[in-house]
C-alpha positions as a Markdown table, in Angstrom:
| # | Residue | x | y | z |
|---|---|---|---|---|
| 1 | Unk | 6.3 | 18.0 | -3.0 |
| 2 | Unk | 3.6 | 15.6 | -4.1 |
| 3 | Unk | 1.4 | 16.3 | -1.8 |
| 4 | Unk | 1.8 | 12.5 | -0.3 |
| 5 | Unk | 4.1 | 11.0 | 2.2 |
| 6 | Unk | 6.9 | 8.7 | 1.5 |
| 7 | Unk | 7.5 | 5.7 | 3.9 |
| 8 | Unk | 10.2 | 4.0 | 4.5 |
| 9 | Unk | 10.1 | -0.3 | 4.9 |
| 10 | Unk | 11.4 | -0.1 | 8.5 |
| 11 | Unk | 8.7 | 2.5 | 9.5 |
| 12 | Unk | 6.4 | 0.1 | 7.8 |
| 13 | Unk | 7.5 | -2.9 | 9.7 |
| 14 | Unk | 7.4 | -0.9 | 13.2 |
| 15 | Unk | 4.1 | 0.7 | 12.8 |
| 16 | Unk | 2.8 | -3.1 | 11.9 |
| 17 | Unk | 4.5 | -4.6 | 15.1 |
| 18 | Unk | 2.9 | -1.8 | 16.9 |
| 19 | Unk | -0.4 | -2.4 | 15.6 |
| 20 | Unk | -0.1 | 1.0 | 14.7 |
| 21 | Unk | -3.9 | 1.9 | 13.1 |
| 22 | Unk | -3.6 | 2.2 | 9.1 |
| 23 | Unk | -4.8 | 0.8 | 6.8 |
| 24 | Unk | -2.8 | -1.1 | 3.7 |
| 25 | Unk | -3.4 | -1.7 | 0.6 |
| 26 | Unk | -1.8 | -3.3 | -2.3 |
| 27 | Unk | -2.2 | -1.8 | -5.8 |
| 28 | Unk | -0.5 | -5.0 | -7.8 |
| 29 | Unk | -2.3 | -7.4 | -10.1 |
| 30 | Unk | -3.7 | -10.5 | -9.0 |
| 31 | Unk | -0.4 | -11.9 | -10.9 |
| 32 | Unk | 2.0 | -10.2 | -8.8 |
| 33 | Unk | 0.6 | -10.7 | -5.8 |
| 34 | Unk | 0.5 | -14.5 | -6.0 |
| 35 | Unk | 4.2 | -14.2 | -5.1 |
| 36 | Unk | 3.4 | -13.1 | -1.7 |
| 37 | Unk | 1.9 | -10.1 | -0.2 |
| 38 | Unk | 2.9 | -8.1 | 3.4 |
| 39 | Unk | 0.9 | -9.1 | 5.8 |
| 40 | Unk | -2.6 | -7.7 | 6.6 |
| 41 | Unk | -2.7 | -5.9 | 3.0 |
| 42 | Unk | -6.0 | -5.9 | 1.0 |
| 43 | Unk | -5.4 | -6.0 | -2.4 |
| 44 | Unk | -7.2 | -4.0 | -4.8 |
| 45 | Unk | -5.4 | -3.0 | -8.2 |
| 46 | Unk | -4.6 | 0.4 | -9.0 |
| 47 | Unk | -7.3 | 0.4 | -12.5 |
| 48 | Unk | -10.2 | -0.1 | -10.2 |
| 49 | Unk | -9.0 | 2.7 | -7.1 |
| 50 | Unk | -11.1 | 5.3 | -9.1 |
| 51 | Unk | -14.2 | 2.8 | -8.5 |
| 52 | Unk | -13.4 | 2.4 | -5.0 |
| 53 | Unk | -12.3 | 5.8 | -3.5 |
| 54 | Unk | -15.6 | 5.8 | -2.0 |
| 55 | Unk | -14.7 | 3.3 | 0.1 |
| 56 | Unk | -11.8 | 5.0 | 1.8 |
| 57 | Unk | -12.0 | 7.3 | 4.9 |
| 58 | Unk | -9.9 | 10.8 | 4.8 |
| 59 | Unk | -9.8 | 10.1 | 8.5 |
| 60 | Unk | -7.9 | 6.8 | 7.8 |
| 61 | Unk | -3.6 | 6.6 | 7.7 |
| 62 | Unk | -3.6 | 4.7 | 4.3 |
| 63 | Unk | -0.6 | 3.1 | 2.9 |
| 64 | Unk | -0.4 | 1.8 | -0.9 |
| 65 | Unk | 2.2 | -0.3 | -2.3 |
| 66 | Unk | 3.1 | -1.7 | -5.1 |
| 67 | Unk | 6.2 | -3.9 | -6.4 |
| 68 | Unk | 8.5 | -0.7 | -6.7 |
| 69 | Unk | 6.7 | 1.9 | -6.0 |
| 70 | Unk | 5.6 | 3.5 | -8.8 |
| 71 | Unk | 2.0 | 2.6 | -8.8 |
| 72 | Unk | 1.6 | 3.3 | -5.8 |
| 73 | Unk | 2.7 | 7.1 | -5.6 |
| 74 | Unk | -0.2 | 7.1 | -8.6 |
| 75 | Unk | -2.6 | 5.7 | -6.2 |
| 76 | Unk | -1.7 | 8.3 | -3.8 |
| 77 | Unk | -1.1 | 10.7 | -5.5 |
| 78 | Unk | -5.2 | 10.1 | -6.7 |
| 79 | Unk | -6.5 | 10.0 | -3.3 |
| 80 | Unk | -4.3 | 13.6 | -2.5 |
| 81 | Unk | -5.9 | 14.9 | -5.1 |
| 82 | Unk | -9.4 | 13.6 | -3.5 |
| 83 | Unk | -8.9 | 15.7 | -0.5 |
| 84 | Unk | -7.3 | 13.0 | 1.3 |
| 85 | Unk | -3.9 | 14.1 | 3.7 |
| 86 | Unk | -2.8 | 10.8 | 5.7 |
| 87 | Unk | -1.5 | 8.7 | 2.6 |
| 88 | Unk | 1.5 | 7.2 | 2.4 |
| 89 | Unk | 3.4 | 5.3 | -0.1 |
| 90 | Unk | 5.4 | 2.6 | 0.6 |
| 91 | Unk | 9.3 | 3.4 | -0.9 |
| 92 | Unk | 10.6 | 0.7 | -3.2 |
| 93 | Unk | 7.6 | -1.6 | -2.5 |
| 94 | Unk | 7.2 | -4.9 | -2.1 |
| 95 | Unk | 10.6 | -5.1 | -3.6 |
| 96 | Unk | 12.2 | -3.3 | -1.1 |
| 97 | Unk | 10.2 | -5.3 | 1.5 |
| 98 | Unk | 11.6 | -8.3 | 0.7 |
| 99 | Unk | 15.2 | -7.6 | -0.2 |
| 100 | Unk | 15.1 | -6.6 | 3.8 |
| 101 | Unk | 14.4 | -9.8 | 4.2 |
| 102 | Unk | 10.7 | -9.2 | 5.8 |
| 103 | Unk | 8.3 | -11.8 | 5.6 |
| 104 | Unk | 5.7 | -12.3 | 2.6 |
| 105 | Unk | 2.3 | -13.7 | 3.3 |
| 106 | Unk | 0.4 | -16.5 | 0.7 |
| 107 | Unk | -2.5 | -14.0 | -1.0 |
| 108 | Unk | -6.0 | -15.0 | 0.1 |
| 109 | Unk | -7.6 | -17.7 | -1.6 |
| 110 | Unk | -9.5 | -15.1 | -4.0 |
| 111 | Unk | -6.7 | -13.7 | -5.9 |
């Protein structure tokens, strides 16, 4: 339907305990994500994707998130469009993260 997967928080949270090889990124603003970030995310806002795309493998399981989920379909739905086919975005967010009661992390120091 859009050409990206959705993903679930639970699918999330096993494929993390599993080590599972992806690689996540958070789309926020440095503002939003001084309230806490999941764990092993790399933050890089969704304005400055279109400079990075580069910087992404097609070969890579990528998951994007966001605090509902909205910005992050965007950012997949620009990487889709790039060619790439393992992208997923991360249902309800951070939000829905949270509300499950799964742990948020301090952002690094350079946020």
């Amino acid at each position: 339907m859009f050409g990206f997967h959705e993903l679930d928080v639970d699918t999330l949270k096993q494929w993390l305990e599993k080590s599972e090889p992806l690689r996540l990124v958070d789309v926020r603003t440095p503002a939003e994500m001084s309230r806490g970030v999941i764990s092993g995310a790399e933050l890089l806002p969704l304005h400055l994707l279109p400079l990075k795309v580069s910087e992404f493998s097609p070969e890579q399981r990528i998951v994007f998130y966001c605090q509902s989920g909205a910005r992050s379909a965007q950012a997949c739905a620009f990487l889709t469009q790039h060619g790439f086919e393992s992208v997923y975005n991360l249902r309800g967010g951070v939000s829905a993260w949270a509300r499950m009661g799964y742990p948020l992390s301090p952002p690094p120091s350079d946020v």
